[in-house]
Gaussian input, Z-matrix of N, CA and C with variables (Angstrom, degrees):
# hf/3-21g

backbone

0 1
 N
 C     1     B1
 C     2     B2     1     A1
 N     3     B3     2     A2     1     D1
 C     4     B4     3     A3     2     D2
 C     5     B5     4     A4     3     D3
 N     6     B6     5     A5     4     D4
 C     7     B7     6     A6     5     D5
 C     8     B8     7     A7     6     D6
 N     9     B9     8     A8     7     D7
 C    10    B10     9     A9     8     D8
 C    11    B11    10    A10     9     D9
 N    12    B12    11    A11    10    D10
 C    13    B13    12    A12    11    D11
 C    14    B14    13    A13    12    D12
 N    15    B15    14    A14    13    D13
 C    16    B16    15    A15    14    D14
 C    17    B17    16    A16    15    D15
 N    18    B18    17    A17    16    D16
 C    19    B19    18    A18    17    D17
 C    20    B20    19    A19    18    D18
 N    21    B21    20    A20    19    D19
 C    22    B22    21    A21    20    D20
 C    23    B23    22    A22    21    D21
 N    24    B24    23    A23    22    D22
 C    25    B25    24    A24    23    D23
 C    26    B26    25    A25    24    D24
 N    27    B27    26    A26    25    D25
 C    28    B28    27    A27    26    D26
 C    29    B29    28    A28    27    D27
 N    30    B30    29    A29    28    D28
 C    31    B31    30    A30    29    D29
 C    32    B32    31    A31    30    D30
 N    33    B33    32    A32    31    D31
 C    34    B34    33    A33    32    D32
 C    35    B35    34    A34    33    D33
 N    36    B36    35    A35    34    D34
 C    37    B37    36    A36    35    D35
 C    38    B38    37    A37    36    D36
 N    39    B39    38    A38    37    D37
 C    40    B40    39    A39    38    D38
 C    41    B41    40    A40    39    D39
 N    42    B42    41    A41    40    D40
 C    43    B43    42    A42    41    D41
 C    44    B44    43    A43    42    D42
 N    45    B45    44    A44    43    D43
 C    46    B46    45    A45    44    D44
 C    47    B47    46    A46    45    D45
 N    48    B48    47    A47    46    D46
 C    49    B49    48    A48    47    D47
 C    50    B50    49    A49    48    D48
 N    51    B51    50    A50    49    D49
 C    52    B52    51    A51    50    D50
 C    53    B53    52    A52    51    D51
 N    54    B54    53    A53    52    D52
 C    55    B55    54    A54    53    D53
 C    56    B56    55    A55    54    D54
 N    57    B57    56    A56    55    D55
 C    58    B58    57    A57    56    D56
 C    59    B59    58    A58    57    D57
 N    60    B60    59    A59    58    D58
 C    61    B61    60    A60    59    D59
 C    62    B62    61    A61    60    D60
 N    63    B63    62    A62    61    D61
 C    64    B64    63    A63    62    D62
 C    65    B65    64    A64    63    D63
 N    66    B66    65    A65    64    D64
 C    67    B67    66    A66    65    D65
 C    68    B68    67    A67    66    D66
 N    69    B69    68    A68    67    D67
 C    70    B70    69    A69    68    D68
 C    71    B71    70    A70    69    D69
 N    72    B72    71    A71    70    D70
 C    73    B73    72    A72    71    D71
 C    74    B74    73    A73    72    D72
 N    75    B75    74    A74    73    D73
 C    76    B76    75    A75    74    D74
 C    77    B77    76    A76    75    D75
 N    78    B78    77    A77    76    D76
 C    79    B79    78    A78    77    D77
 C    80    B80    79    A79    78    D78
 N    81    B81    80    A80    79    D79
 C    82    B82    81    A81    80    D80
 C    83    B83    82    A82    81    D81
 N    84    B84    83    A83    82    D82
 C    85    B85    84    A84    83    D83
 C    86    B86    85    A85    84    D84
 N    87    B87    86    A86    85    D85
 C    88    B88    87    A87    86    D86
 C    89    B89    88    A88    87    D87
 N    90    B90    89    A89    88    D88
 C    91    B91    90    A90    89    D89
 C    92    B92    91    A91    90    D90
 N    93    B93    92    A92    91    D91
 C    94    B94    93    A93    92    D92
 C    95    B95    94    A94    93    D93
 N    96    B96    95    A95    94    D94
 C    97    B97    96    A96    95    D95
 C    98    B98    97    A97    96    D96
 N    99    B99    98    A98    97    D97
 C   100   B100    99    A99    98    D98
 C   101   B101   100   A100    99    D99
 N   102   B102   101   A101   100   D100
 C   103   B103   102   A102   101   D101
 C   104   B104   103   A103   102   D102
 N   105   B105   104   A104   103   D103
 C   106   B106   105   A105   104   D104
 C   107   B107   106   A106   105   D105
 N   108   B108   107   A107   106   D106
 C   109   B109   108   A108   107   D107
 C   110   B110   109   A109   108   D108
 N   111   B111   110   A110   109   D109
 C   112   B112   111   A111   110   D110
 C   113   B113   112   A112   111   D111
 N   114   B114   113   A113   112   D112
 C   115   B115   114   A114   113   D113
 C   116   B116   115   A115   114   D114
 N   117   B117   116   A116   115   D115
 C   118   B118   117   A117   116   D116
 C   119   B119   118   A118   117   D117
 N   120   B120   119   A119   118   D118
 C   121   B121   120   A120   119   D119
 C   122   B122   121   A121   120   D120
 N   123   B123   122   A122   121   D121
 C   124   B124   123   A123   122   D122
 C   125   B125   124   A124   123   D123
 N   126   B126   125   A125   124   D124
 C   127   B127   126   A126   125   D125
 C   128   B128   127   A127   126   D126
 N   129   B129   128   A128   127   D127
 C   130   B130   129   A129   128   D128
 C   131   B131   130   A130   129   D129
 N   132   B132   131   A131   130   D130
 C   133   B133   132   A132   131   D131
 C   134   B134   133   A133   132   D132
 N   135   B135   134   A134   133   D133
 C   136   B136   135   A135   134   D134
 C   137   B137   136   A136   135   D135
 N   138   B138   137   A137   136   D136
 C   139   B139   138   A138   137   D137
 C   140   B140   139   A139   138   D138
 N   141   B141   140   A140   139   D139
 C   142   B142   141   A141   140   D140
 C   143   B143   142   A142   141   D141
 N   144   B144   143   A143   142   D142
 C   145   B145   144   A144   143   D143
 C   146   B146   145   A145   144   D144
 N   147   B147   146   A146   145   D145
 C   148   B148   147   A147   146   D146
 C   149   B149   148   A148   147   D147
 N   150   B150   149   A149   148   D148
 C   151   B151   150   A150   149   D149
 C   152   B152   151   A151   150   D150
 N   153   B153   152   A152   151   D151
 C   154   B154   153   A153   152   D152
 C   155   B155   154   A154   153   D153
 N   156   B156   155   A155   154   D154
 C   157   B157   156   A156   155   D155
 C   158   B158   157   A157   156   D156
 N   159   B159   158   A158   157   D157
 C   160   B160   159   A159   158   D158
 C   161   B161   160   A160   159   D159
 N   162   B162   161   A161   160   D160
 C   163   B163   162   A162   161   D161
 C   164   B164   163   A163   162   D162
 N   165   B165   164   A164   163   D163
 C   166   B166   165   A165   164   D164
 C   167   B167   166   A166   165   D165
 N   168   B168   167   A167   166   D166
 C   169   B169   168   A168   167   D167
 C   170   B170   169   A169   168   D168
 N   171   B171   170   A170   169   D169
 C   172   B172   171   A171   170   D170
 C   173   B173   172   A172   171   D171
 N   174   B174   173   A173   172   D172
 C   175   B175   174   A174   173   D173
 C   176   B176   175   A175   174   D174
 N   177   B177   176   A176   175   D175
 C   178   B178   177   A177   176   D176
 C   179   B179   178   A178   177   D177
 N   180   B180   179   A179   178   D178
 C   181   B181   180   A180   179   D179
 C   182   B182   181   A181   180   D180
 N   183   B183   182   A182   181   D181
 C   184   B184   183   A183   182   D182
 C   185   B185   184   A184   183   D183
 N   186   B186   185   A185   184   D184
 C   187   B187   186   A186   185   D185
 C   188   B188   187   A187   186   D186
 N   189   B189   188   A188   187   D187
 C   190   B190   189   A189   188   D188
 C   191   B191   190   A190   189   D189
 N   192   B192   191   A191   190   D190
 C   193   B193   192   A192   191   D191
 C   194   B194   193   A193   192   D192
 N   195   B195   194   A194   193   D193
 C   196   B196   195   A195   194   D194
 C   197   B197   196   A196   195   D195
 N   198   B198   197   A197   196   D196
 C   199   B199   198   A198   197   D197
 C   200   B200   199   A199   198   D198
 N   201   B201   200   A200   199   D199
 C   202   B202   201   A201   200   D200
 C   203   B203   202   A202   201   D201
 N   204   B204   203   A203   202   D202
 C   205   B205   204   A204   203   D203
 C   206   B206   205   A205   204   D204
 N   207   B207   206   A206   205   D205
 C   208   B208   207   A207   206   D206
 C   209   B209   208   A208   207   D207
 N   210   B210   209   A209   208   D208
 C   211   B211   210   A210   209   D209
 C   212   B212   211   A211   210   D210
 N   213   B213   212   A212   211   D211
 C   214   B214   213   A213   212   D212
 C   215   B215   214   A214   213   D213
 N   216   B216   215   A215   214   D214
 C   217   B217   216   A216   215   D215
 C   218   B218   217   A217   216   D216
 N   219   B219   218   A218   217   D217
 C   220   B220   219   A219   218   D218
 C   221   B221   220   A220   219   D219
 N   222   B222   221   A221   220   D220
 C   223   B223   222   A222   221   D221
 C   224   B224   223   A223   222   D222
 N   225   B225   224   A224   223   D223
 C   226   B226   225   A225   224   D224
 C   227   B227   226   A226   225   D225
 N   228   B228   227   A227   226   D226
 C   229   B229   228   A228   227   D227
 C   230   B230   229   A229   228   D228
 N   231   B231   230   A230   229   D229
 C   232   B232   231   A231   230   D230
 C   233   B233   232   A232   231   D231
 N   234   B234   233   A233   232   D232
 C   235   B235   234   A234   233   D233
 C   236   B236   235   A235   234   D234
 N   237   B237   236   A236   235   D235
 C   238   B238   237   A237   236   D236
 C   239   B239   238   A238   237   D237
 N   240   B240   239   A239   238   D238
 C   241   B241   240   A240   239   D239
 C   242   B242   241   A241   240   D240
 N   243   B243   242   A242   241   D241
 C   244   B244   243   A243   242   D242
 C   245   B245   244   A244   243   D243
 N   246   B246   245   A245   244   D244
 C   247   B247   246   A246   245   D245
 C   248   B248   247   A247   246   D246
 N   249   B249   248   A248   247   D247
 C   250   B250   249   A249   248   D248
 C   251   B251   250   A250   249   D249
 N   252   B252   251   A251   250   D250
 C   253   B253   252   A252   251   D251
 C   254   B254   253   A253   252   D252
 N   255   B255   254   A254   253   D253
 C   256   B256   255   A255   254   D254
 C   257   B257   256   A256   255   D255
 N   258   B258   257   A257   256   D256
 C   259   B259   258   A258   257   D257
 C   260   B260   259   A259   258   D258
 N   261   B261   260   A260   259   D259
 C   262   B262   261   A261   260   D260
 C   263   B263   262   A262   261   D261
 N   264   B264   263   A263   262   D262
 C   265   B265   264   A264   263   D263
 C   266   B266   265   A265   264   D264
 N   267   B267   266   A266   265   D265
 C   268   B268   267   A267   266   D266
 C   269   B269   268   A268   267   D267
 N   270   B270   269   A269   268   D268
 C   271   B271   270   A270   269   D269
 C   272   B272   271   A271   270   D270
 N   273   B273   272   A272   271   D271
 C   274   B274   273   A273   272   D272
 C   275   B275   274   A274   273   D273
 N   276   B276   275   A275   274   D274
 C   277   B277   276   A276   275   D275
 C   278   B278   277   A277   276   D276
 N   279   B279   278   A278   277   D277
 C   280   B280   279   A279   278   D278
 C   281   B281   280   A280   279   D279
 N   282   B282   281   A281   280   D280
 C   283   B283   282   A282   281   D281
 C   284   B284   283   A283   282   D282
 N   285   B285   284   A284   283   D283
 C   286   B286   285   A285   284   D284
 C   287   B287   286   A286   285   D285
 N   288   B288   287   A287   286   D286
 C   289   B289   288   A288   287   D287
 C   290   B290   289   A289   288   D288
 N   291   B291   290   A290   289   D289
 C   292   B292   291   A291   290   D290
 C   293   B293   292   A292   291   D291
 N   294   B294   293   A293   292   D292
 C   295   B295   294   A294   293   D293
 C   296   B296   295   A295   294   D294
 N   297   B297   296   A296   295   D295
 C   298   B298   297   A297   296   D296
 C   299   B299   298   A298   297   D297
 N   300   B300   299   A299   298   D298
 C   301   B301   300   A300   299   D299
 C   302   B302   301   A301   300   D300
 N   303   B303   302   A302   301   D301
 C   304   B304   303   A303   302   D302
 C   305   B305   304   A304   303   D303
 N   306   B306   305   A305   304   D304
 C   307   B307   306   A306   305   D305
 C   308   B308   307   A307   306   D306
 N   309   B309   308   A308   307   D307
 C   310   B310   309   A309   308   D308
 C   311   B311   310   A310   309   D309
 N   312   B312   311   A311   310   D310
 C   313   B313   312   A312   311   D311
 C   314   B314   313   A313   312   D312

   B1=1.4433
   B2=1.5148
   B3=1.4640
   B4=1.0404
   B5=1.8361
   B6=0.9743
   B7=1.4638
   B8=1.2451
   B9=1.3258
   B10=1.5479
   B11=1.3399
   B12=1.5025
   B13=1.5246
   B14=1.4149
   B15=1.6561
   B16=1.4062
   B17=1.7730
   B18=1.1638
   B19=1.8548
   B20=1.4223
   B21=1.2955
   B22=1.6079
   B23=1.4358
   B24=0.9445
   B25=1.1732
   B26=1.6235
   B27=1.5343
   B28=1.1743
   B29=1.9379
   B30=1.2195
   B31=1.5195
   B32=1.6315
   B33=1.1054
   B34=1.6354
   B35=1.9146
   B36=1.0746
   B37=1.5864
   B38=1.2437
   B39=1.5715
   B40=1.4334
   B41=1.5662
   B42=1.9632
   B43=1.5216
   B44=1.2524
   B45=1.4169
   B46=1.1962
   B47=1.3286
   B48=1.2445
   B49=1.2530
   B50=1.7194
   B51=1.4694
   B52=1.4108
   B53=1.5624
   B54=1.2766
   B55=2.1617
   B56=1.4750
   B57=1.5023
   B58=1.6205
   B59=1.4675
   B60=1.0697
   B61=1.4959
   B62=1.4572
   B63=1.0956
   B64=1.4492
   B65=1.5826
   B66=1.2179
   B67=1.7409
   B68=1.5841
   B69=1.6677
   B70=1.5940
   B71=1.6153
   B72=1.3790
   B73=1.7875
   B74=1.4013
   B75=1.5221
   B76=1.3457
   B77=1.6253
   B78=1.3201
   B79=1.3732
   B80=1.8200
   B81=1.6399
   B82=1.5388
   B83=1.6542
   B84=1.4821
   B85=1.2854
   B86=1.5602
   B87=1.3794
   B88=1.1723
   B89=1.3376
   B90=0.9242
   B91=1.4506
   B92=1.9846
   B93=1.2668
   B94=1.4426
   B95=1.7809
   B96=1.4106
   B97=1.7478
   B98=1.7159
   B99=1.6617
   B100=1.1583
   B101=1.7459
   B102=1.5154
   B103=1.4085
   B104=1.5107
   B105=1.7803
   B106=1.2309
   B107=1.3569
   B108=1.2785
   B109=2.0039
   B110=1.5604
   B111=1.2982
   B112=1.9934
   B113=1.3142
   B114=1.6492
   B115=1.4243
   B116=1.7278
   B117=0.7596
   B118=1.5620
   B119=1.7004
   B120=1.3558
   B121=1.5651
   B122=1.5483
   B123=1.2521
   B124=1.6933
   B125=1.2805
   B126=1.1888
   B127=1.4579
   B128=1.7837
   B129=1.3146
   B130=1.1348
   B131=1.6361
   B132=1.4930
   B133=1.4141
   B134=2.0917
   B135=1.3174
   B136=1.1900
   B137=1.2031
   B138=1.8288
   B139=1.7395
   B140=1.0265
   B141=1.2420
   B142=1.4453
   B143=1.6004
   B144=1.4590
   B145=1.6445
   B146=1.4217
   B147=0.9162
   B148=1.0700
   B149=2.1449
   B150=0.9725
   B151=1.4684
   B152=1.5696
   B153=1.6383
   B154=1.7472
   B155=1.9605
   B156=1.2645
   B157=1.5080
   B158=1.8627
   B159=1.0505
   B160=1.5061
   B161=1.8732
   B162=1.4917
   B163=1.6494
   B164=1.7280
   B165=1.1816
   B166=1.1838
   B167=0.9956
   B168=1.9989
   B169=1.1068
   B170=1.4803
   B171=1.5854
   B172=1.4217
   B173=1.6165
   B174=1.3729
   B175=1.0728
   B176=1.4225
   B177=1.5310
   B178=1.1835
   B179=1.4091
   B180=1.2312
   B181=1.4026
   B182=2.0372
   B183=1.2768
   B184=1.7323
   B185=1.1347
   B186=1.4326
   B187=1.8578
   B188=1.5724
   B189=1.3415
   B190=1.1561
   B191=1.7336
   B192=1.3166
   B193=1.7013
   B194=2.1819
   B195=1.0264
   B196=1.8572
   B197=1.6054
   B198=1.0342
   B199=1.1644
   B200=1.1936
   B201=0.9018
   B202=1.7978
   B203=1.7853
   B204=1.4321
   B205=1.5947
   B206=1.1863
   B207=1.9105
   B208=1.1007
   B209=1.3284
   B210=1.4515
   B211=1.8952
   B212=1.7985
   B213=1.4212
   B214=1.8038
   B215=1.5194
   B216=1.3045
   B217=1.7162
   B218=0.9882
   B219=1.0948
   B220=1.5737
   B221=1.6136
   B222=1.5156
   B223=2.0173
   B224=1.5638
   B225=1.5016
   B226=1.5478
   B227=1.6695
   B228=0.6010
   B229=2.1663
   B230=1.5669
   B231=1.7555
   B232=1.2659
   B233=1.6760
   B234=1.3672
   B235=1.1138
   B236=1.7435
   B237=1.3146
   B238=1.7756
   B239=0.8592
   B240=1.5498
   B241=1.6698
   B242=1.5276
   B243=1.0891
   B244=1.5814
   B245=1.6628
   B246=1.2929
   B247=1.8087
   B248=1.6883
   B249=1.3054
   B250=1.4232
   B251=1.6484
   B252=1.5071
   B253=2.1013
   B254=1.8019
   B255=1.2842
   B256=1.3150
   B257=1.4753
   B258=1.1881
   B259=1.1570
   B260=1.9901
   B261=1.0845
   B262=1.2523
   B263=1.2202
   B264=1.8952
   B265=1.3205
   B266=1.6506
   B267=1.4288
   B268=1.4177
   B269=1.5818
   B270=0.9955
   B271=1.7867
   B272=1.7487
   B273=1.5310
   B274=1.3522
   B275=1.3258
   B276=1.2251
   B277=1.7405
   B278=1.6132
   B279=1.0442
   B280=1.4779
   B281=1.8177
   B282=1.5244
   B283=1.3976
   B284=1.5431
   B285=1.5218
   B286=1.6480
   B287=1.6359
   B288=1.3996
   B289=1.3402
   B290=2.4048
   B291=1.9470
   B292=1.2551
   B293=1.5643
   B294=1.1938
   B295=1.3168
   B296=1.7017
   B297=1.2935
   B298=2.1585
   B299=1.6103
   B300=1.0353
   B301=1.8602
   B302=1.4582
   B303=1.3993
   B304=1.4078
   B305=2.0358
   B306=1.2511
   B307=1.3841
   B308=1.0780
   B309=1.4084
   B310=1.5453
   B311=2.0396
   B312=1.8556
   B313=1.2954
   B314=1.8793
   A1=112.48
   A2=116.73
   A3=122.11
   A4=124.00
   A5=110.74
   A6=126.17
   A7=111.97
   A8=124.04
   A9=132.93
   A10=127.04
   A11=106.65
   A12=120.01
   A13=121.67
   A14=122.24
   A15=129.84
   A16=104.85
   A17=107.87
   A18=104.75
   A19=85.33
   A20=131.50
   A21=137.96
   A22=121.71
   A23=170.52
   A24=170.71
   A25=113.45
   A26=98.51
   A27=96.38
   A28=85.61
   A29=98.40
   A30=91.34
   A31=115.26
   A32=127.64
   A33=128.38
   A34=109.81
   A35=120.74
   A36=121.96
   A37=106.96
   A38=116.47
   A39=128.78
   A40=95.75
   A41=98.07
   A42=99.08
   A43=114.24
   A44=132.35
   A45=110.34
   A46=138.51
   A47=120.71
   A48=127.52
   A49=155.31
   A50=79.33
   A51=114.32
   A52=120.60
   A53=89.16
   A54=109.07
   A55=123.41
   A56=108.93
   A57=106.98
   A58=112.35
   A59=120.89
   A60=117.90
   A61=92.35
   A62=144.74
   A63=121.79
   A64=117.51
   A65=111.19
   A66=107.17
   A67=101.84
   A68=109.40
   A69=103.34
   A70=93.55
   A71=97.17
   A72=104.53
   A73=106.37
   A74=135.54
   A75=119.83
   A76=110.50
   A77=106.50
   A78=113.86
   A79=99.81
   A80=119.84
   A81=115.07
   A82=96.43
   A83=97.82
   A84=92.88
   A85=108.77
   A86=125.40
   A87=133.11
   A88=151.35
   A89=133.71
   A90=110.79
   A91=119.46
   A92=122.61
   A93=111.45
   A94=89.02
   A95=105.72
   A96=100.94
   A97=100.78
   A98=112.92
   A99=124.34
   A100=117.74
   A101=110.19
   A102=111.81
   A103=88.44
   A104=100.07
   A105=103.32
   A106=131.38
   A107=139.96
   A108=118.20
   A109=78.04
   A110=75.90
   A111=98.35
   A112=101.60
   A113=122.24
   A114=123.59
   A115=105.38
   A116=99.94
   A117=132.29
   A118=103.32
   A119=111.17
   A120=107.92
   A121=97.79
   A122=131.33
   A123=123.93
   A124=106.46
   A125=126.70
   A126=116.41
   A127=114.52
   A128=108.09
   A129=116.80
   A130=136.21
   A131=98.38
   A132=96.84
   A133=91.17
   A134=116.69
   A135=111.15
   A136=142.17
   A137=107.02
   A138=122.56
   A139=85.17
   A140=161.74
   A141=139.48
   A142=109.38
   A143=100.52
   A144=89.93
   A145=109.46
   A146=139.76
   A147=139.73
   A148=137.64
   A149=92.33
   A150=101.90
   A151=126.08
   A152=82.35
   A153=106.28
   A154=93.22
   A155=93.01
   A156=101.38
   A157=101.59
   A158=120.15
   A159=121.74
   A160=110.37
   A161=103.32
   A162=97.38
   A163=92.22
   A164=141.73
   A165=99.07
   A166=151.38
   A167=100.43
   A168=124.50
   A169=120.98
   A170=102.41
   A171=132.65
   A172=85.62
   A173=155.18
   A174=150.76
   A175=118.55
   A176=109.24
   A177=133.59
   A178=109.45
   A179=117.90
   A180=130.96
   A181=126.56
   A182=78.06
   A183=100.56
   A184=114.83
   A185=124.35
   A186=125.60
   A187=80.75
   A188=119.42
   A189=120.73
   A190=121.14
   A191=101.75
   A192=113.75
   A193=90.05
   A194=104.75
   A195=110.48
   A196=112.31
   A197=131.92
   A198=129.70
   A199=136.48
   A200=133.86
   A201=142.85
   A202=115.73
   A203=99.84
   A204=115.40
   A205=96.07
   A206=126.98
   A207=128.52
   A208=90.26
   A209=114.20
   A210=115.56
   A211=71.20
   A212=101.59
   A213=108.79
   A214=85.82
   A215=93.29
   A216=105.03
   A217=142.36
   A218=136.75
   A219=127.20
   A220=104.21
   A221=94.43
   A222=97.78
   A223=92.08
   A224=121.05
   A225=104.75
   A226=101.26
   A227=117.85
   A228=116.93
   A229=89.37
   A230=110.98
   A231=110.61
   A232=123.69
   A233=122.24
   A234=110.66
   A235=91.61
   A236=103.12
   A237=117.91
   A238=142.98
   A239=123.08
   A240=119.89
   A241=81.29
   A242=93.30
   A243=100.81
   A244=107.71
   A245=113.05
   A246=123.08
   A247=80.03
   A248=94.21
   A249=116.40
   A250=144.05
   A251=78.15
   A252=92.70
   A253=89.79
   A254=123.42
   A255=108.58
   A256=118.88
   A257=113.71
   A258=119.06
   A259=118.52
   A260=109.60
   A261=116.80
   A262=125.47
   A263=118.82
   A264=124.02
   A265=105.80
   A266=90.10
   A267=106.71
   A268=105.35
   A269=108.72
   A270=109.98
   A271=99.28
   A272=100.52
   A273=114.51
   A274=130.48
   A275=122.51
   A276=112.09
   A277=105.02
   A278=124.25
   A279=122.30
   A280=97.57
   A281=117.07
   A282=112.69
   A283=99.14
   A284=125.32
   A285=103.73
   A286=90.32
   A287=89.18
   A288=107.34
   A289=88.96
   A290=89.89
   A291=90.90
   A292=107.76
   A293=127.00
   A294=131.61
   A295=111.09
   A296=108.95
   A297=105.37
   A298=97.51
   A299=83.75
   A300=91.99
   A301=95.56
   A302=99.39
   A303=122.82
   A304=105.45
   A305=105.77
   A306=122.95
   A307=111.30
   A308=131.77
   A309=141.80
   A310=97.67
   A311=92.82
   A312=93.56
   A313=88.71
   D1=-45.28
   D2=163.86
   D3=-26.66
   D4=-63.20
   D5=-175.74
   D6=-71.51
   D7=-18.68
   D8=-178.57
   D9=86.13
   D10=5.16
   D11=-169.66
   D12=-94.30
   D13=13.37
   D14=173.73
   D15=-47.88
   D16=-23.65
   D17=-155.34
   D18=-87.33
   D19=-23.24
   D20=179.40
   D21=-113.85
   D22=-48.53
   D23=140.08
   D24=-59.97
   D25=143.97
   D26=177.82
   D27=-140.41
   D28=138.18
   D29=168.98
   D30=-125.60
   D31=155.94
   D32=-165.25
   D33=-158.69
   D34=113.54
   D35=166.17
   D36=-92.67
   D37=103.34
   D38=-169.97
   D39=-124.24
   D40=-177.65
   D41=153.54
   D42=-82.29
   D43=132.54
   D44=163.94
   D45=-76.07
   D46=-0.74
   D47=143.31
   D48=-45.07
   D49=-30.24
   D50=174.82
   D51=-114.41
   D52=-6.47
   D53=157.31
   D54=-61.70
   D55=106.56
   D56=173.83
   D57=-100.79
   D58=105.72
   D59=-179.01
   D60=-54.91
   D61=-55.69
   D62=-162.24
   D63=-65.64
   D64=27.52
   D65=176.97
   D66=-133.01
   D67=15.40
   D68=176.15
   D69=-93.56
   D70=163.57
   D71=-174.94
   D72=-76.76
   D73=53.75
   D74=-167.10
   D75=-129.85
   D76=145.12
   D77=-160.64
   D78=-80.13
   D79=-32.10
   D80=175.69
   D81=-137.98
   D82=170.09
   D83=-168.28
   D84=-71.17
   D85=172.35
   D86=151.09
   D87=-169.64
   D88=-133.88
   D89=-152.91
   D90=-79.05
   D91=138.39
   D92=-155.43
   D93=-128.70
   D94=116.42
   D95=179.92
   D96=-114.50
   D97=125.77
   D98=174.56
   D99=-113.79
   D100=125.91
   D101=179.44
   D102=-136.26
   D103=93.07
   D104=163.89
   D105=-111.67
   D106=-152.31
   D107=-146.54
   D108=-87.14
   D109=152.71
   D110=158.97
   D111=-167.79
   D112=-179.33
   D113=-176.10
   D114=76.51
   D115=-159.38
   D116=179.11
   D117=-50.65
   D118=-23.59
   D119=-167.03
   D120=-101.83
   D121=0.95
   D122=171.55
   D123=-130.69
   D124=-6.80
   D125=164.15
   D126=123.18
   D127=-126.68
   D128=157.00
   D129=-63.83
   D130=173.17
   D131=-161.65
   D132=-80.09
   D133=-34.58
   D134=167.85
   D135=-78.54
   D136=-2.73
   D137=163.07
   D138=-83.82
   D139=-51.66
   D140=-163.43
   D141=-62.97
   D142=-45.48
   D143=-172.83
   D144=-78.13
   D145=-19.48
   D146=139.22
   D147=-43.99
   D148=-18.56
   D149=155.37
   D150=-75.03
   D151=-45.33
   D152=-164.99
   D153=-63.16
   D154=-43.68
   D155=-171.33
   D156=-60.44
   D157=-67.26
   D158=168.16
   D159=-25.36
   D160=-51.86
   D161=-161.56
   D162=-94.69
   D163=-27.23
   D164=141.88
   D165=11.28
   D166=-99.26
   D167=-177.35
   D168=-33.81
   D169=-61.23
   D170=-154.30
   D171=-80.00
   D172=18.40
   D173=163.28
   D174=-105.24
   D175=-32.79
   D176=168.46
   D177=-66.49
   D178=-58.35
   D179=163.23
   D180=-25.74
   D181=-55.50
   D182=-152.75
   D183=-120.02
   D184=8.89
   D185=-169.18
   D186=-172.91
   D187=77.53
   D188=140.02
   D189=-101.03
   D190=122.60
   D191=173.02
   D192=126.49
   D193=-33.75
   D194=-175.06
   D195=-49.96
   D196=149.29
   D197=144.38
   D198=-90.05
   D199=122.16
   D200=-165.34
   D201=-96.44
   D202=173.66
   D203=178.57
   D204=-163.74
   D205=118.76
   D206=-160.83
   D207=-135.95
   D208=139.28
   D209=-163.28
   D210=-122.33
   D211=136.80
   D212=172.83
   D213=-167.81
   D214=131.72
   D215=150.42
   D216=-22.62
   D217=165.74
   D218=-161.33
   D219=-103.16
   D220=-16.79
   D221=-173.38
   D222=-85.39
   D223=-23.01
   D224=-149.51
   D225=-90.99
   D226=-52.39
   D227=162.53
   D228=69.71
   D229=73.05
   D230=162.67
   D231=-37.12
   D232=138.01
   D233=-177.34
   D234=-124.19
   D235=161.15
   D236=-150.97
   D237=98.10
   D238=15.36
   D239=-147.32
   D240=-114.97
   D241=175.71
   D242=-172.09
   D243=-98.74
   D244=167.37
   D245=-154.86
   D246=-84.98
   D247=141.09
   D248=-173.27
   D249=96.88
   D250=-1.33
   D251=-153.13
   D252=-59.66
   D253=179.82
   D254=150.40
   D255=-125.02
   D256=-178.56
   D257=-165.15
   D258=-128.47
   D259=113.10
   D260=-175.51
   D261=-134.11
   D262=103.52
   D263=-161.78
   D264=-98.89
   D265=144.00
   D266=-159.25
   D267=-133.08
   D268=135.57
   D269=-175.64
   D270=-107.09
   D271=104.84
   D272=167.85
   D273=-109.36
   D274=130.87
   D275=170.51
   D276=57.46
   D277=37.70
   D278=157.84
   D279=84.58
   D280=23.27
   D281=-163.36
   D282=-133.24
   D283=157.95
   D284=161.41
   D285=-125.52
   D286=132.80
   D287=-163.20
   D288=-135.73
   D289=152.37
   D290=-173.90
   D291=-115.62
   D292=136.93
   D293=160.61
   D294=-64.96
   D295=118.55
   D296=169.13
   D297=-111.28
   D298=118.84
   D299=172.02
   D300=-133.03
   D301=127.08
   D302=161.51
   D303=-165.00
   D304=-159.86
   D305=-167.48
   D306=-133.60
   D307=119.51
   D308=-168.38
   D309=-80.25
   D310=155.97
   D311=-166.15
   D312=-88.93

């Protein structure tokens, strides 16, 4: 409220799994940023890619037209994203992990 941006932003720490963009109050789609477990907190190097592979999907699925920001590991190299996303590696928390930002079709 502070900032004045209630009429624009809405922010929420949900599952994203259980996230329906069609029940946010928004007139077009938009932008959806996910930093979900990786490292030490999901396990393997193939439970991770395997997440990545899940939220993918479910992005592809469920937020078509949105633009995204997907924080994933550097081993896990989501596969599904759409041609163009970009890619920006970032060394976090003792991890190198990549930002994908692009916009679903």
């Amino acid at each position: 409220p502070a900032a004045g941006l209630t009429d624009a932003v809405q922010v929420r720490q949900a599952d994203f799994f259980a996230l329906d963009p069609g029940e946010l109050s928004l007139s077009a789609p938009g932008l959806v940023v996910l930093n979900p477990p990786y490292g030490r907190r999901l396990g393997t190097p193939a439970e991770s890619r395997g997440l990545m592979g899940a939220v993918t999907a479910r992005l592809r699925e469920r937020f078509a037209g949105w633009r995204f920001v997907l924080v994933a590991p550097a081993a896990a190299r989501p596969a599904g994203l759409p041609a163009g996303t970009a890619v920006h590696p970032v060394f976090h928390g003792g991890l190198n992990v990549r930002f994908y930002i692009g916009r679903l079709p």
